[in-house]
TIROSE-430005 format. One record per residue: z, y, x of N, C-alpha, C in turn. Coordinates in steps of 0.2 Angstrom, whole numbers, padded with zeros to 4 digits. Each point is the difference from the previous one (the first is absolute). Example, Ala and Ser with C-alpha at 12.3 -4.5 7.8 and 13.67 -1.06 7.14 Angstrom:
0039 -0028 0066 0000 0006 -0004 0000 0006 0004
-0004 0005 -0002 0001 0006 0004 0003 0005 -0004
//
This chain:
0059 0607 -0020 -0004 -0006 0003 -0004 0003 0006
-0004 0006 0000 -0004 0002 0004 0006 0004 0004
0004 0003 -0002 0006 0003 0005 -0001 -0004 0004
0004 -0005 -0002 0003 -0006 0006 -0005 -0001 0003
-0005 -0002 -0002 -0008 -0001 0006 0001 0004 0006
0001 0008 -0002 0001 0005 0005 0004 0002 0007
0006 -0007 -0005 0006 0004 0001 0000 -0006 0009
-0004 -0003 -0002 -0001 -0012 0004 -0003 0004 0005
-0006 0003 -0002 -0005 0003 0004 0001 0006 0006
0005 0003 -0004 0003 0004 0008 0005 -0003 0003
0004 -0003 -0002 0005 -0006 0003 -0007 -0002 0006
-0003 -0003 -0002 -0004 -0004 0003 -0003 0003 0008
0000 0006 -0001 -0006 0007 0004 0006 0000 0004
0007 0002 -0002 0005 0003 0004 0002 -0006 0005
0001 -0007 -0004 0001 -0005 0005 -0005 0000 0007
-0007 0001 -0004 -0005 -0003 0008 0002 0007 0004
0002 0005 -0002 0001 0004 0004 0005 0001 0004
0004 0000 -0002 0007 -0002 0004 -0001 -0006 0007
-0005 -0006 -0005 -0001 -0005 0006 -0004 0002 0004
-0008 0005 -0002 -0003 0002 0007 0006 0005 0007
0004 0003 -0005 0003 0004 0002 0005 -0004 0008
0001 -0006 -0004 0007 -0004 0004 -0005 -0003 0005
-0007 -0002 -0001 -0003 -0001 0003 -0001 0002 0006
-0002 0007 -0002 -0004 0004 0007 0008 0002 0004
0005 -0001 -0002 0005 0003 0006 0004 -0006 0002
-0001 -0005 -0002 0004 -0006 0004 -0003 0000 0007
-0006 0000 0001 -0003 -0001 0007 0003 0005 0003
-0001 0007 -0001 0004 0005 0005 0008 0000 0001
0003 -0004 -0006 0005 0001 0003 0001 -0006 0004
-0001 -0006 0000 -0001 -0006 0005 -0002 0004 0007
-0007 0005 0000 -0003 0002 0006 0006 0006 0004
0006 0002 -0005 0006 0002 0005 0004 -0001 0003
0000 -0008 -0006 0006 -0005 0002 -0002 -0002 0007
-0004 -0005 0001 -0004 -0001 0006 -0001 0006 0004
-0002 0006 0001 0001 0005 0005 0007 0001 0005
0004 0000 -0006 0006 0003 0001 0004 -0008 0003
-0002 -0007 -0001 0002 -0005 0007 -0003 0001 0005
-0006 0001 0000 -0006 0000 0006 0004 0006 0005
0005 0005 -0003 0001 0006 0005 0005 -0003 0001
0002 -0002 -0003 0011 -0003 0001 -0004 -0006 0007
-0003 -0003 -0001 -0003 -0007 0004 -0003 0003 0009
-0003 0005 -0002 -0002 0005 0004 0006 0004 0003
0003 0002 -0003 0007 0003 0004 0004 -0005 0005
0005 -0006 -0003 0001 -0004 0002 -0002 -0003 0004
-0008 -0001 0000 -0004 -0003 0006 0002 0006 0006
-0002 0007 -0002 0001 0006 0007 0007 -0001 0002
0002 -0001 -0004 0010 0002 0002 0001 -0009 0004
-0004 0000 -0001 0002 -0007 0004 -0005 -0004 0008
-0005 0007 -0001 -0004 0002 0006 0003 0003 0005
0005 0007 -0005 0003 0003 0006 0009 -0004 0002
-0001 -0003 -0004 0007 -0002 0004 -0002 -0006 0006
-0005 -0004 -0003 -0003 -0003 0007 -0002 0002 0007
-0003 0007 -0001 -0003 0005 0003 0007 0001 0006
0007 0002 -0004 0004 0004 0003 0002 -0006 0003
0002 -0005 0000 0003 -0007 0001 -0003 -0002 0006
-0006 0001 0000 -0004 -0002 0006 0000 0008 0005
-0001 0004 -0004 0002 0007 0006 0007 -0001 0004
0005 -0002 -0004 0008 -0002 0004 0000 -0005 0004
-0005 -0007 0001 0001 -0003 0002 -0004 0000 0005
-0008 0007 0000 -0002 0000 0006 0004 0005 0007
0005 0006 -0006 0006 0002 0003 0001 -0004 0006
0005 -0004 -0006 0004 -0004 0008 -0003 -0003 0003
-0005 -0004 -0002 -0005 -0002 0005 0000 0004 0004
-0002 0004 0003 -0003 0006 0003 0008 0003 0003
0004 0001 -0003 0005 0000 0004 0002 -0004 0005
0000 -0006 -0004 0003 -0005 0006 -0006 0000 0006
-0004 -0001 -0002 -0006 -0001 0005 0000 0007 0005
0003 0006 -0001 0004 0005 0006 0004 -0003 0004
0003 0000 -0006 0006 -0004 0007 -0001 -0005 0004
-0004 -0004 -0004 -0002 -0007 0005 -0002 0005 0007
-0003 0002 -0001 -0005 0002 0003 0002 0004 0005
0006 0004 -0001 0006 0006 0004 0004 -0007 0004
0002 -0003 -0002 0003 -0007 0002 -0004 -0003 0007
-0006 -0001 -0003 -0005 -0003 0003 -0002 0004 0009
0001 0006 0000 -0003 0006 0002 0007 0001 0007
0005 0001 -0004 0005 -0001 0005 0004 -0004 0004
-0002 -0007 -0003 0000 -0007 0004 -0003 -0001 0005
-0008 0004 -0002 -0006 -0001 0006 0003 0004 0006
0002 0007 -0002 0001 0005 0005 0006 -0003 0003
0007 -0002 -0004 0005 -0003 0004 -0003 -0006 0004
-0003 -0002 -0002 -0001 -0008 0007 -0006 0003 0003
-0003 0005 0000 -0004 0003 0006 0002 0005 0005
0007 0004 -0001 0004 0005 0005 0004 -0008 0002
0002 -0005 -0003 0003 -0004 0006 -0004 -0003 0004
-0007 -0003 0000 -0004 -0001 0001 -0002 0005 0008
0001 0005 -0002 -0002 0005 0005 0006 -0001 0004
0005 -0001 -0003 0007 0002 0005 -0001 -0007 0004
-0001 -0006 -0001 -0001 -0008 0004 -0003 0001 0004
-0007 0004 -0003 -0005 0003 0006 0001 0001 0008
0005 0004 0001 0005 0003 0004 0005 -0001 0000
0001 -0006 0002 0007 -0004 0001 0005 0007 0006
-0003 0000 0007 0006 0003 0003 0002 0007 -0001
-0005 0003 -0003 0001 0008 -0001 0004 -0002 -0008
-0003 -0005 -0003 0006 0000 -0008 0006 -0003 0000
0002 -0003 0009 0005 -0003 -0001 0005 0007 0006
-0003 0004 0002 0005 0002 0003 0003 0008 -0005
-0005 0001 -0004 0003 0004 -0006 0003 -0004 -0005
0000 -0005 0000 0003 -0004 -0006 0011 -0002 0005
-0003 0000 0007 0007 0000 0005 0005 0006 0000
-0003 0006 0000 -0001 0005 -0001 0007 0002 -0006
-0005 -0001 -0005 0004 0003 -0008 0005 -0006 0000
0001 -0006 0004 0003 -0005 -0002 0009 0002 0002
-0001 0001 0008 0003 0000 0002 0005 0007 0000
-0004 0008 -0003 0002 0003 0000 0002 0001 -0008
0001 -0002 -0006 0003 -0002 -0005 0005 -0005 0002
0002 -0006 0004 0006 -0003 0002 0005 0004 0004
0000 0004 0001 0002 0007 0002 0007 0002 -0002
-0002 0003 -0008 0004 0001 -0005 0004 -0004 -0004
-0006 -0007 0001 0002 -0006 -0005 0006 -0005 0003
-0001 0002 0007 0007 -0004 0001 0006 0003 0001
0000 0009 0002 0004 0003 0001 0006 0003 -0008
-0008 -0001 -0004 0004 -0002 -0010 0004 -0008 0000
-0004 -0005 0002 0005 -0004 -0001 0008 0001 0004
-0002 0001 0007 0007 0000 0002 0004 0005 -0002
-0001 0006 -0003 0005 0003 -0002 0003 -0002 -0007
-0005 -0005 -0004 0003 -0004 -0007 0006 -0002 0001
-0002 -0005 0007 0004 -0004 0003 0008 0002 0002
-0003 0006 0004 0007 0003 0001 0005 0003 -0006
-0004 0003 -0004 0002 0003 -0005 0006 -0008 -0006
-0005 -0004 -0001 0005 -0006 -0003 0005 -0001 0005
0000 -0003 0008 0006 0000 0004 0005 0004 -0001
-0001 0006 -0001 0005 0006 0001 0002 -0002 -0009
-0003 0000 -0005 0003 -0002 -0007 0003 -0006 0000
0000 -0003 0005 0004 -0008 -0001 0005 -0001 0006
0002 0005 0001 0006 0000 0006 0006 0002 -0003
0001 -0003 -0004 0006 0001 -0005 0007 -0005 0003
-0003 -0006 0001 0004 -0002 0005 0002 0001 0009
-0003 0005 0002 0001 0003 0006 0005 0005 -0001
-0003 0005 -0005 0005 0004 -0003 0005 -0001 0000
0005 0001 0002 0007 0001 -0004 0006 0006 0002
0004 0001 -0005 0003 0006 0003 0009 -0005 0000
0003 0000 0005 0005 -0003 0001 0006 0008 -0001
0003 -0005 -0007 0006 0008 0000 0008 -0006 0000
0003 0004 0004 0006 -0002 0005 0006 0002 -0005
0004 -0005 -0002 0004 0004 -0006 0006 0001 0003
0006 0001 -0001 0007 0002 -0001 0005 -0009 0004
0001 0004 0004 0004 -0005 0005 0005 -0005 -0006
0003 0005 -0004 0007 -0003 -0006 -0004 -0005 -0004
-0006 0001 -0001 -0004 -0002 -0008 0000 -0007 0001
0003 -0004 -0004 0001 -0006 -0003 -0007 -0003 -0001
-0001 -0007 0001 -0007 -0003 -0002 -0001 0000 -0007
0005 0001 -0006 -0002 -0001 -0006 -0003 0007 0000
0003 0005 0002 -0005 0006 -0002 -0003 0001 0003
-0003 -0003 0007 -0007 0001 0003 -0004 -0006 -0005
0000 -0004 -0004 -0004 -0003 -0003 0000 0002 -0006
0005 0004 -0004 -0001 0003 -0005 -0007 0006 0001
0002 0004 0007 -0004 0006 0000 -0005 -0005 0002
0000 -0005 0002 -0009 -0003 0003 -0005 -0001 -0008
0004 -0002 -0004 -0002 -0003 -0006 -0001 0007 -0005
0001 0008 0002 -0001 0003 -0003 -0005 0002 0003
-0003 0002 0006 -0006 0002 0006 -0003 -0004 -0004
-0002 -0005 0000 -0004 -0006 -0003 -0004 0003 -0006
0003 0002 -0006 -0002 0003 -0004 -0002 0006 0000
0000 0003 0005 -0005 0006 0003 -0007 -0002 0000
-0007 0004 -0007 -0005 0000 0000 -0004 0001 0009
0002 0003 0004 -0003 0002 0005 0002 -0005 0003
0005 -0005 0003 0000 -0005 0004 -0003 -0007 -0002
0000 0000 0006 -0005 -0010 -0001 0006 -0004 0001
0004 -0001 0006 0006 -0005 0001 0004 0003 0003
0006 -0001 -0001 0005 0000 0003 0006 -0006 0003
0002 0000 0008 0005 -0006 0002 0005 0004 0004
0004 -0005 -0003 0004 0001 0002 0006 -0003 0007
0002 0004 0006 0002 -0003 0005 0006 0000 -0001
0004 -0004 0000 0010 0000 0004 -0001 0002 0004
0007 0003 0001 0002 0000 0007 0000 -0005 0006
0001 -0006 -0003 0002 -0008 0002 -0007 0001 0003
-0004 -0001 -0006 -0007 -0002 0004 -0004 0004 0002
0002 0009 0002 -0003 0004 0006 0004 -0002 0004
0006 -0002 0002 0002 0000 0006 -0003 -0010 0006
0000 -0003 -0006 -0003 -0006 0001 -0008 0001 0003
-0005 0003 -0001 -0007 0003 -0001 0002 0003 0006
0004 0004 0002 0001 0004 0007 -0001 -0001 0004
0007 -0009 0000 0003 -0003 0005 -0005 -0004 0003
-0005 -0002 -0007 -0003 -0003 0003 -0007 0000 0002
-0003 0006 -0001 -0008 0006 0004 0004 0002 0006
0004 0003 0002 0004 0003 0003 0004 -0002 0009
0001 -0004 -0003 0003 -0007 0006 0007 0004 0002
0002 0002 -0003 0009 0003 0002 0003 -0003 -0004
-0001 -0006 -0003 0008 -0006 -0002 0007 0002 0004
-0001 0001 0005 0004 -0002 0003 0005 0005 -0001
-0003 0007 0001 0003 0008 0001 0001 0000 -0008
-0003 -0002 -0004 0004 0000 -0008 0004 -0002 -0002
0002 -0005 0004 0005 -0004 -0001 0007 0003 0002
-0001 0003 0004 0004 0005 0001 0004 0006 -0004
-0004 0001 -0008 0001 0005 -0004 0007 -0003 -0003
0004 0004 -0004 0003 -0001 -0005 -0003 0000 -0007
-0003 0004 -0002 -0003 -0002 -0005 -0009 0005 -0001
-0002 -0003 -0004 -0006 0003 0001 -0001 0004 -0001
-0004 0006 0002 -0005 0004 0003 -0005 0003 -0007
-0001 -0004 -0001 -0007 0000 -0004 -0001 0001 -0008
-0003 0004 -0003 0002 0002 -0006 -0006 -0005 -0005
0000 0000 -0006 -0004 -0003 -0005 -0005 0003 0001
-0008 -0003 -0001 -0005 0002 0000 -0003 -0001 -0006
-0005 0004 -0006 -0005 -0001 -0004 -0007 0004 0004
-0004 -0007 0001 -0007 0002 0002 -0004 0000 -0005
-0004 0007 -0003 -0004 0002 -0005 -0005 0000 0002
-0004 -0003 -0005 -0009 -0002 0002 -0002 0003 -0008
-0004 0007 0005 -0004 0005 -0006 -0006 -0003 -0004
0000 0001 -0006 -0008 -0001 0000 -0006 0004 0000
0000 0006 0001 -0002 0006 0002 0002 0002 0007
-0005 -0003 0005 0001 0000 0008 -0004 0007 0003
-0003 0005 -0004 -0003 0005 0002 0008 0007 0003
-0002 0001 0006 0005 0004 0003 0007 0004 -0006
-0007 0003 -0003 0006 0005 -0005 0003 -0004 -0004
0000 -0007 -0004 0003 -0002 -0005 0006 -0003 0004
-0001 -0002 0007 0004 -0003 0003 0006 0006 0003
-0003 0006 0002 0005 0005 0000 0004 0003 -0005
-0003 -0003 -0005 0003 0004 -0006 0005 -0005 -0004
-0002 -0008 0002 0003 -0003 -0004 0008 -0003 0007
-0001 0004 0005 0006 0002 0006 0006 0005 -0003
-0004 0006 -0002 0004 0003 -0002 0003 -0001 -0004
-0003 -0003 -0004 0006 -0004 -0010 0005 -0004 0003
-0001 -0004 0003 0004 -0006 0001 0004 0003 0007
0000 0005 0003 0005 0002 0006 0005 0004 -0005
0000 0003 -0006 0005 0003 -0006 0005 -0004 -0001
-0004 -0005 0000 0006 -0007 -0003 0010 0000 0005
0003 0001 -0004 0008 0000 0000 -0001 -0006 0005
-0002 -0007 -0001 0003 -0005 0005 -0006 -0001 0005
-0002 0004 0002 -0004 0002 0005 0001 0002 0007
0003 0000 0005 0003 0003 0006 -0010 0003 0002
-0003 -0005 0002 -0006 0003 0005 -0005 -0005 -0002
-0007 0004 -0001 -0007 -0004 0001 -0005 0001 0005
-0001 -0003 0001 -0007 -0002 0005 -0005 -0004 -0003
-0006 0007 0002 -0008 -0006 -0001 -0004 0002 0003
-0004 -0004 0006 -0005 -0002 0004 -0004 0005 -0002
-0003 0003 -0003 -0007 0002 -0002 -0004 0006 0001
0003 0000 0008 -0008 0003 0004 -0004 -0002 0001
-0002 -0006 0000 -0005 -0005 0002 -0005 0002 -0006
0001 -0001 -0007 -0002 0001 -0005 -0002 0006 -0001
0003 0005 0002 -0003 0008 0001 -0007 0000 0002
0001 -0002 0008 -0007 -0001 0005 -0003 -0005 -0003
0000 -0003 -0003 -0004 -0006 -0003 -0005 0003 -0007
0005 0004 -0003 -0004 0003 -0006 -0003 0006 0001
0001 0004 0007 -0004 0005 0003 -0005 -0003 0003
-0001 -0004 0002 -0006 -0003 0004 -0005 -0003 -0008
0002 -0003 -0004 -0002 0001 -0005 -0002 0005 -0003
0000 0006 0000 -0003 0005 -0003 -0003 0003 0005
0000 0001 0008 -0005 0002 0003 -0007 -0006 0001
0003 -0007 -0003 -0007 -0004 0001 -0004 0001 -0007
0003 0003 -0005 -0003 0001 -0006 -0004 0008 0001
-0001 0002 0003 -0001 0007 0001 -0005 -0001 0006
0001 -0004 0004 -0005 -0002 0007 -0007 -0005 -0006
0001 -0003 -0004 -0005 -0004 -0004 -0003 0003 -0004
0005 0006 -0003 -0008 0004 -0003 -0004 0006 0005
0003 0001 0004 -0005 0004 0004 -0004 -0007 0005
0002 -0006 0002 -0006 -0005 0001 -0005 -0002 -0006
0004 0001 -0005 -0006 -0004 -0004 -0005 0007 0000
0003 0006 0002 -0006 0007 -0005 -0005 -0002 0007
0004 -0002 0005 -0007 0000 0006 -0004 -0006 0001
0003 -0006 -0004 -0006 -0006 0001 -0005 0003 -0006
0003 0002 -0005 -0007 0002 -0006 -0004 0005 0001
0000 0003 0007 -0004 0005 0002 -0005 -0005 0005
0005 0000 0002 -0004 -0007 0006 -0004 -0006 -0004
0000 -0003 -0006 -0005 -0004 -0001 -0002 0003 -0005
-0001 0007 -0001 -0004 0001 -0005 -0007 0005 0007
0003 0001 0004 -0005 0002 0009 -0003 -0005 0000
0003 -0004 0002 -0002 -0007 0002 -0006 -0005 -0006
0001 0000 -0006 -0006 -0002 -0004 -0003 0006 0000
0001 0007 -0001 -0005 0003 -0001 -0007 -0001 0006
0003 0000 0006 -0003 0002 0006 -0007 -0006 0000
0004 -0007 -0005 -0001 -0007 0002 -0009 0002 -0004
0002 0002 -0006 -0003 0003 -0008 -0008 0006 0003
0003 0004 0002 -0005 0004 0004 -0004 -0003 0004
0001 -0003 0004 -0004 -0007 0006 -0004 0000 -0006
0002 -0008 -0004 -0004 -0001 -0007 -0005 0004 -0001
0001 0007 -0003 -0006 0005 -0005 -0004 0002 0006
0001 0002 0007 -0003 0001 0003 -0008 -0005 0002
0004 -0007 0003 -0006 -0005 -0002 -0005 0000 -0003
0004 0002 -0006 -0004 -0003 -0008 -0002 0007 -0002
-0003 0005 0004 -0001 0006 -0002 -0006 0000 -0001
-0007 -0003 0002 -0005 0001 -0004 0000 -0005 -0007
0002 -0007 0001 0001 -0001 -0006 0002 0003 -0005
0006 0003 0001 0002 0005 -0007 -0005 0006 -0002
-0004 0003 0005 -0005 0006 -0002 -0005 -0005 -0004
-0001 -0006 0002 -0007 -0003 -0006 0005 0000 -0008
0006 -0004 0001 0003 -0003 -0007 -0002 0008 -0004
0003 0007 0006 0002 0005 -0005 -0006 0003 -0004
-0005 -0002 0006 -0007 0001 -0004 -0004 -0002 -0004
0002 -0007 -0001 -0002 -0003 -0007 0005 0000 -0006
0005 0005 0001 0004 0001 -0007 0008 -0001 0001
0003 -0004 0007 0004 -0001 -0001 0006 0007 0000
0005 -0002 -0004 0007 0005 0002 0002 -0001 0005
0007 0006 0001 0004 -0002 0008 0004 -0004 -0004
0001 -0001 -0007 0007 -0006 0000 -0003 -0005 -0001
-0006 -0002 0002 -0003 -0006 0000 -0001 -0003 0008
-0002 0005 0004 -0003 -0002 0005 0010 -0001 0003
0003 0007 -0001 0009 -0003 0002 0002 -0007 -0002
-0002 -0003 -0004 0002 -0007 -0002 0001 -0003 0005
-0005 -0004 0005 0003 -0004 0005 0005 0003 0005
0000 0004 0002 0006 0001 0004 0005 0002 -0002
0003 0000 -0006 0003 0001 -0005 0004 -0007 -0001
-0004 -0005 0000 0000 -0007 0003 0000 -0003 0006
0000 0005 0004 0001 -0004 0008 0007 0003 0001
0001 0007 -0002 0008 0001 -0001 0007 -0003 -0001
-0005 -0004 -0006 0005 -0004 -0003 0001 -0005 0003
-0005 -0003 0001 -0001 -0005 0008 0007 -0001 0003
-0001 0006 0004 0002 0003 0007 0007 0000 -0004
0003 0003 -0005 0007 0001 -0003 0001 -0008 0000
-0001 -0003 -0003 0002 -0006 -0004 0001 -0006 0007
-0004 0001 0006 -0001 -0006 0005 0008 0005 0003
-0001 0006 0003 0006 0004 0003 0008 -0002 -0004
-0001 0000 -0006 0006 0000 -0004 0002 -0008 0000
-0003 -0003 0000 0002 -0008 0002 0002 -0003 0006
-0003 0004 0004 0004 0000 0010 0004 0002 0001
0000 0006 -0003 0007 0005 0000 0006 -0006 -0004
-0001 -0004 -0007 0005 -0003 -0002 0002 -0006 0006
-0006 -0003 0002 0002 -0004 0005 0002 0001 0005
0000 0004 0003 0003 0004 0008 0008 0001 -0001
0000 0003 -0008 0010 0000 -0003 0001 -0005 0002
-0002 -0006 -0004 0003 -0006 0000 0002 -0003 0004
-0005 0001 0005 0002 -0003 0008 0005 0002 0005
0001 0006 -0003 0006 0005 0002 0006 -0002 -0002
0000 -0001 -0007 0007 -0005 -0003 0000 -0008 0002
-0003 -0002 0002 0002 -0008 0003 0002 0003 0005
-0002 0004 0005 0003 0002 0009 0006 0002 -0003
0003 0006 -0005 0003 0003 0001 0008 -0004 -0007
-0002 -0005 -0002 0005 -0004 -0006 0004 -0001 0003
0001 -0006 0004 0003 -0002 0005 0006 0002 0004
-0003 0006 0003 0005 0005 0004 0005 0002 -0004
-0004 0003 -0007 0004 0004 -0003 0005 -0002 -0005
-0002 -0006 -0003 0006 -0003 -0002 0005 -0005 0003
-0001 0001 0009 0005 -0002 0005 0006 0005 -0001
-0004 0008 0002 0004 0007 0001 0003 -0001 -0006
-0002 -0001 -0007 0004 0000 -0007 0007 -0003 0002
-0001 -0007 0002 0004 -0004 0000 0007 0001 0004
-0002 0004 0006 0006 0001 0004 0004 0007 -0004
-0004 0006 -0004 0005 0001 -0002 0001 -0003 -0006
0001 -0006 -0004 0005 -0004 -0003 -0003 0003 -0006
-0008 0000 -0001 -0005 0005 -0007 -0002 -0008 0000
-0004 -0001 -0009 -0003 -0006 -0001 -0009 0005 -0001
0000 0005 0003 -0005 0002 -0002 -0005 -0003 0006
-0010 -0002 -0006 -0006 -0004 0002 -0004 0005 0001
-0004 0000 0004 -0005 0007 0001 -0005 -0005 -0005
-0003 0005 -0004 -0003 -0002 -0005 -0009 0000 0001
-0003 -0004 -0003 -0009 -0001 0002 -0001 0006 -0006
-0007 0003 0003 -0003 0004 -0003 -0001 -0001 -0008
0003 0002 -0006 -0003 0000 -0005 -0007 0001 -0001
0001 -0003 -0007 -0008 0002 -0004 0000 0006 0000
0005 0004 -0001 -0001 0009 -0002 -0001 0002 0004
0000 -0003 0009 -0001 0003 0005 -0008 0000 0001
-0001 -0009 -0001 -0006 -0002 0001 -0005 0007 -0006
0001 -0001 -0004 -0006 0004 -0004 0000 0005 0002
0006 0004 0003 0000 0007 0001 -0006 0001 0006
0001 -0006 0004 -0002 0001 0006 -0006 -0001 0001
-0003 -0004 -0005 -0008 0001 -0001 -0004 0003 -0004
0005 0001 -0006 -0005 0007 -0005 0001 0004 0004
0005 0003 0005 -0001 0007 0003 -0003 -0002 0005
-0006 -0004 0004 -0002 0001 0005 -0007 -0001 -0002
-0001 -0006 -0008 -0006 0002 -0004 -0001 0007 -0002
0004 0004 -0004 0000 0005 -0001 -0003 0008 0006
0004 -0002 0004 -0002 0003 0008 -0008 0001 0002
0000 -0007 0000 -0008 -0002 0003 -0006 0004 -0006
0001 -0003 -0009 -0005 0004 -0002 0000 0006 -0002
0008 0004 0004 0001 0007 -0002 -0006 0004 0007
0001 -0002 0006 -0004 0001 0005 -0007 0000 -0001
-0002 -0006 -0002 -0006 0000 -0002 -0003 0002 -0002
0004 0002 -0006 -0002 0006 -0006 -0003 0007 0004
0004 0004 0003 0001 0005 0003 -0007 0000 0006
0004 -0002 0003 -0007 -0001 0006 -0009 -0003 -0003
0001 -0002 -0005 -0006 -0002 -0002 -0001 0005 -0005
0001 0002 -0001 -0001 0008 -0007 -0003 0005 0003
0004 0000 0008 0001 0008 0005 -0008 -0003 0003
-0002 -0005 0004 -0006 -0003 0003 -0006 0001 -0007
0002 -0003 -0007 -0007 -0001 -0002 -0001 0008 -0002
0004 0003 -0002 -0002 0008 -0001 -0003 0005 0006
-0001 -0004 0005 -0002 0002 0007 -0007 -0001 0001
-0003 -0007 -0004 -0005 -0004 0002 -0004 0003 -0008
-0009 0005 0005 -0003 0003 -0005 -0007 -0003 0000
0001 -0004 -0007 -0009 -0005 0001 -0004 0005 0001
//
């Protein structure tokens, strides 16, 4: 009985002990739990500071990007509409270098069109061409048509016709005016004719394609016109040879010609520029505007110049596909292309702010604030 008393008694002691025990460490474990969100709550707040941080860094970026550019945009428009501004200023000194580059860029520019021009005539004279081969006095018409029907199937010929003898002597009598003296003959004179129309009209192919068809068994004799085409394709190649040595001498001459215009410019504006350089400016800054008046000068010269062509082609349409028409060609003298056109003003813009460049580099390196 007194055991068990004992036994209740230390049960008893061990229980409140365990309970002080569970007592004193619940609060600290609580006080971890709670630490260890406060830092998780704390992190996530930081990580969510710096991504707002970096969010807003990128968008003051572009901001700040674009606002360059606005700004480089802004910068250049001003300076473009105040070198034209200066060019209006001086109407008759802008207008007689603007005449100037105009007229001497329409130079080349029409001497290029006409030689396209000549160039396609002389490609489309395929019906002027012809090579008449004279066949064999015995040859029957079924084999002058058989042999025309195989010509035909010649990759290198365009057409081929064929004449009787009936209807050359008829054609004779009648360009001719000797009815009378033919009448006379006993029998005809005149042999079959196949008149061959090349489609390769360049001298050599027409020499070459003589010599194949003179081999030919029912062939007596050929003839074909084409010395004309000779001197035609040689005057051809000396106008192409006369156009780049004018073109090397206009691009000397308008790049003289704006520079000289460019230099006036810096000169004027030479104390101006000694202030710009002495509050900070660079020379590819202060080059800006007349970098811009070159382009001016190019872009107004290259539009005159396509003008001046065009007026050239109304004068000269007319004539020239009268001349087509009498030699018996369907060929239209053609209006300047687009290819023409851009050529003729990127390269005369081109010109102008290559000049400018140069002479304005060569001046402001000369000019000591």
């Amino acid at each position: 009985m007194i055991q068990k008393v004992k036994d209740g008694k230390a049960k008893d002691r061990s229980g409140r002990k365990a309970a002080v025990t569970t007592w004193r460490r619940t609060p600290q474990i609580e006080l971890d739990h709670s630490a260890a969100h406060n830092a998780k709550q704390k992190a996530e707040q930081n990580n969510t500071a710096k991504h707002k941080a970096r969010r807003g860094a990128k968008k003051r970026e572009t901001g700040s990007s674009a606002q360059h550019w606005k700004i480089i945009f802004a910068l250049h428009r001003q300076v473009a509409g105040e070198a034209l501004s200066r060019i209006m200023v001086t109407p008759i000194a802008s207008l007689m270098t603007i005449l100037v580059l105009g007229i001497t860029l329409a130079l080349p520019a029409t001497l290029s069109m006409t030689l396209e021009n000549l160039q396609a005539a002389a490609g489309g004279t395929s019906s002027v061409v012809r090579l008449a081969l004279y066949l064999d006095e015995g040859l029957s018409n079924t084999k002058a048509l058989d042999l025309k029907k195989d010509l035909q199937g010649d990759p290198a010929i365009n057409k081929v016709t064929y004449i009787s003898p009936k209807q050359g002597l008829a054609e004779f009598e009648k360009f001719s005016g000797l009815g009378q003296a033919l009448d006379l003959l006993d029998d005809n004179p005149l042999p079959g004719v196949l008149e061959v129309e090349p489609k390769d009209t360049t001298p050599l192919a027409v020499s070459n394609l003589q010599n194949r068809l003179g081999r030919l068994g029912e062939v007596n004799d050929i003839r074909v016109d084409n010395e004309w085409l000779k001197r035609l394709h040689a005057m051809l190649e000396l106008g192409e040879r006369a156009l780049n040595g004018l073109t090397t001498l206009v691009v000397l001459s308008v790049l003289l010609a704006v520079g000289n215009t460019i230099r006036l410019l810096v000169v004027n504006r030479k104390e101006e520029i000694k202030v710009v350089k002495l509050v900070g400016g660079s020379d590819s800054f202060v080059m800006m505007p007349f970098l811009y008046s070159g382009f001016w000068y190019g872009l107004l010269g290259g539009v005159l110049a396509w003008l001046v062509t065009a007026c050239l082609w109304f004068m000269l349409a007319d004539s020239a596909n009268s001349l087509a028409s009498l030699y018996q060609s369907s060929f239209q003298m053609s209006f300047p292309d687009f290819a023409t056109t851009v050529t003729v003003i990127f390269g005369s813009v081109l010109l102008g702010v290559t000049g400018a460049f140069f002479t304005s580099w060569r001046q402001l390196r000369a000019i000591d604030p």
